[in-house]
N, C-alpha and C positions, 0 to 999 in steps of 0.2 A: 672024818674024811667024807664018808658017805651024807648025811647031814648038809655039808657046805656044800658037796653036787647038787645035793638034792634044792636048797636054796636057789643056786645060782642057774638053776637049768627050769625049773617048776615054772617061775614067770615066764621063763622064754618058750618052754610049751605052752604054758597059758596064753601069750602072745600068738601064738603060733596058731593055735585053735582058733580062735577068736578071729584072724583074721582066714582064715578056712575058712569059717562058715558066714564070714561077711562077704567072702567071692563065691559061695554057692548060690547065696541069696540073689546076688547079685545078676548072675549066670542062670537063674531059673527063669523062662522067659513069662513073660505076664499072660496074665487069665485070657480066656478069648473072651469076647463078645458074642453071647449064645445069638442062635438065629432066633428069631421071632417065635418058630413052630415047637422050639425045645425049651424054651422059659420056662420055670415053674413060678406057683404062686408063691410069693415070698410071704413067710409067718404075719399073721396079724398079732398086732400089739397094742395094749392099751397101757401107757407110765408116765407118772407125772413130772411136768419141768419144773425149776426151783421156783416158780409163783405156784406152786399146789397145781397149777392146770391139767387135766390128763388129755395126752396125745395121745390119736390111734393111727397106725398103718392109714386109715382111709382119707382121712384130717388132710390127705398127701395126693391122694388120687386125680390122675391130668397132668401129674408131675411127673419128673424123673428125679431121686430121692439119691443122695449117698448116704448111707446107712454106717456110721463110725463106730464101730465096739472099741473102747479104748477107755485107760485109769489115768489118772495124775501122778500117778508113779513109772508110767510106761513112757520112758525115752523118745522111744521111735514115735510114740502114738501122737507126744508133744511136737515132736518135726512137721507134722503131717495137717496140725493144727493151722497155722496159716496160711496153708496151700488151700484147705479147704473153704476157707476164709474168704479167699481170694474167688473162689469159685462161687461162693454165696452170692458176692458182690457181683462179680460179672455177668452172671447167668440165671441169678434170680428173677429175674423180670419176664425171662424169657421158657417159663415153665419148668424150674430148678428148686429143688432143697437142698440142703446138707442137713442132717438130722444126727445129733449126736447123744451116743448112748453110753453113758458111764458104768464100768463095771467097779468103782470104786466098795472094796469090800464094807468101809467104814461110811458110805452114804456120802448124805448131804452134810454131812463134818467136815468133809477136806474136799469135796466139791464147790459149795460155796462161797467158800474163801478163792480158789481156783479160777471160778469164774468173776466174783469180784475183783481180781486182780487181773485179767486177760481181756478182760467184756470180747466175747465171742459173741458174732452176730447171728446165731441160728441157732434155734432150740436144741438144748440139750437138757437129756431124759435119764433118769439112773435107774438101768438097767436091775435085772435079777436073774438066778439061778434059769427059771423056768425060760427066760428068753433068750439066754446064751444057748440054753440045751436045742429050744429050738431051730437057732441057728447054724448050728454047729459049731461054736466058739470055742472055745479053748484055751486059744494063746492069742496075746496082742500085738500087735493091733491087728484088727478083722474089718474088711469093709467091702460093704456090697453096693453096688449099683441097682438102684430097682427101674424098669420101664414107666410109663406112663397107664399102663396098665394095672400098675403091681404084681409084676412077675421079675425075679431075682435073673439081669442080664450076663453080673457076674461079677466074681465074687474071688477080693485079696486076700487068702488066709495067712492067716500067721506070719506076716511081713509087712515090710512098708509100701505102700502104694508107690507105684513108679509116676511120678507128678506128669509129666507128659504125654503118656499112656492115659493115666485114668480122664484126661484132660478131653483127650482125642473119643473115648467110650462116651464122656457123657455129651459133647458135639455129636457125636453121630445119634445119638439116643434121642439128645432135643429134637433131631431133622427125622427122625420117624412119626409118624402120622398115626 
């Protein structure tokens, strides 16, 4: 008897959690937009993209940078992938990156294939130990906005970007001088 409860109740909490913590997410309002005078400098980095090339933080400088920490196994990070997409195309021209950085543990094994099949227009870098720590990474997906400066404006932890928000951060970001 206890067993078949246990069965028949377990998913329904598991349901039950699951969608808790997709309305907290939900309900946690998005990062601010730091002022100018409280920026920090965002970590320099030097990792190379699937042609061997090494990108560095500076490679970017005059730009305003979206900085994607995200795996080929993270759901959410996949969601966020065409948005950013869209943001390359639109706003490229107009002093824009998306700069994406794989924390894929297995590398360029299940990245390569990844990107062969998606062709994503904007460099993407696979990540290490030492450049999550310096970010403060953790959990995925992670993504920062950097100024034109290279100072971190602000920063999605451990959630999905809210698409209209981060839309509105990097408009106001281009129109800074």
């Amino acid at each position: 008897m206890v067993t078949t409860l246990l069965r028949i109740h377990l998913p329904g909490v598991a349901a039950g959690l699951l969608a808790l913590t997709i309305a907290a997410t939900a309900a946690d309002p998005p990062p601010v937009l730091h002022p100018v005078h409280d920026r920090k400098a965002a970590p320099a980095f030097a990792l190379q993209d699937a042609s061997g090339k090494t990108l560095k933080l500076d490679d970017f400088h005059g730009k305003v940078v979206l900085l994607d920490f995200w795996a080929t196994w993270c759901t959410g990070c996949k969601t966020e992938i065409p948005w950013f997409t869209e943001f390359q195309k639109s706003y490229g021209a107009n002093g824009y990156a998306t700069v994406g950085v794989s924390m894929d543990e297995e590398g360029w094994k299940v990245l390569r294939p990844f990107l062969d099949e998606h062709k994503i227009p904007y460099p993407m870098l696979l990540g290490d130990e030492s450049m999550a720590k310096q970010y403060g990474v953790e959990t995925l997906p992670d993504t920062f906005l950097i100024d034109r400066h290279g100072r971190v404006a602000a920063a999605y932890l451990a959630r999905l970007v809210d698409r209209d928000d981060i839309e509105a951060k990097i408009k106001a970001l281009l129109a800074e001088h």
